[in-house]
C-alpha positions in Angstrom: -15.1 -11.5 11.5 -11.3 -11.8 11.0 -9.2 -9.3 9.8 -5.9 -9.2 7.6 -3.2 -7.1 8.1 -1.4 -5.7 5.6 1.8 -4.5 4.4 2.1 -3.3 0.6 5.4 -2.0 -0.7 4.8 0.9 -3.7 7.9 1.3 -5.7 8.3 5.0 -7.5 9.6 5.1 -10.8 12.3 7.1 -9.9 13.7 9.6 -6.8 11.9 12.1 -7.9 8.9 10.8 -7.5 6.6 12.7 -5.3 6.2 10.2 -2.4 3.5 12.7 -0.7 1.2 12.0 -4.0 1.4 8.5 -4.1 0.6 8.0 -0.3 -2.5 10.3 -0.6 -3.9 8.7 -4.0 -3.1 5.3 -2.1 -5.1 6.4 1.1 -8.1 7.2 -1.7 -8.2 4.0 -2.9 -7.7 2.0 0.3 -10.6 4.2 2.3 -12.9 3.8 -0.9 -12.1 0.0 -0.6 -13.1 0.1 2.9 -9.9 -0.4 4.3 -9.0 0.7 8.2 -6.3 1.6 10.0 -3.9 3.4 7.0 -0.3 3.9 8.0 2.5 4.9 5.6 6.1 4.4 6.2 9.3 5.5 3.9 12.2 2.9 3.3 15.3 3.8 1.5 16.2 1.3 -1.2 19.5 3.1 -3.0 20.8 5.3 -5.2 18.2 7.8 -3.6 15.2 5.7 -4.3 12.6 5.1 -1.6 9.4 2.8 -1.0 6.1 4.0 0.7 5.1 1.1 2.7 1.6 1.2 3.6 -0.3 -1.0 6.3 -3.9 -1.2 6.9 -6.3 -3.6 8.2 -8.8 -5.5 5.5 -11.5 -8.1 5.9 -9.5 -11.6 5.4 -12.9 -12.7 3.8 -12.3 -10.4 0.8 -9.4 -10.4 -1.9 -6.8 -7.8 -2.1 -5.8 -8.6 -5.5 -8.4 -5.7 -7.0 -6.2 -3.2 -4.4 -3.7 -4.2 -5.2 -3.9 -3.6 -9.2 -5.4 -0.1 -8.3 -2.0 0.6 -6.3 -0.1 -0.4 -8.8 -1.8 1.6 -11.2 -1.4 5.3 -9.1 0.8 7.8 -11.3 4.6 7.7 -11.4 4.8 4.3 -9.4 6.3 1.1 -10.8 4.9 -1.6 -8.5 3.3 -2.7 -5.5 3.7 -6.1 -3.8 2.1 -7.4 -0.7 5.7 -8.0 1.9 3.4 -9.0 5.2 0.1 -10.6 5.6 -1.4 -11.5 9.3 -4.9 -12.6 10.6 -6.2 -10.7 13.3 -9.4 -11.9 14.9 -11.0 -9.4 16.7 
C-alpha cells in the first residue's frame, strides 16, 4: 500500500479568525476520513493574517478532492489548497 503525504494550506477569512477552531473541525474531518498522522502548523501571511497548515498521511489509492472541499467548507475559513504532495511506500 502506498501512502501520500500531505500538506493543505487553510486560509481564515480574516485575523480574527479563531485558528484553534478551524484546526480542531479540520482534525474531525481528516480522522473521519481515515487520515493518519495529523500535524498543524501556523504561517504568517501579513497584515496579521495567518494559515493553519495541516499535514497528514492518506492512502495515494484514494482522492483528496472530497477533503479537500470539506476543509474548505469549515466556518470562517476562505480556502484550502494542497502546497505539497509525496508518496511514501511503506
Amino acid at each position: 500500500m502506498a501512502l501520500a503525504l500531505i500538506k493543505v494550506k487553510i486560509m481564515p477569512e480574516s485575523p480574527s479568525t479563531d485558528l484553534d477552531a478551524i484546526e480542531k473541525k479540520s482534525k474531525e474531518i481528516l480522522e473521519k476520513k481515515g487520515s493518519k498522522s495529523i500535524r498543524f502548523e501556523r504561517e504568517p501571511i501579513a497584515f496579521g493574517l495567518i494559515a493553519v497548515i495541516v499535514g497528514f498521511s492518506w492512502d495515494d489509492n484514494e482522492s483528496n478532492d472530497e477533503v479537500l472541499e470539506d476543509l474548505g467548507k469549515i466556518e470562517n475559513v476562505s480556502s484550502a489548497e494542497v502546497i505539497d504532495y509525496r508518496r511514501a511506500i511503506g
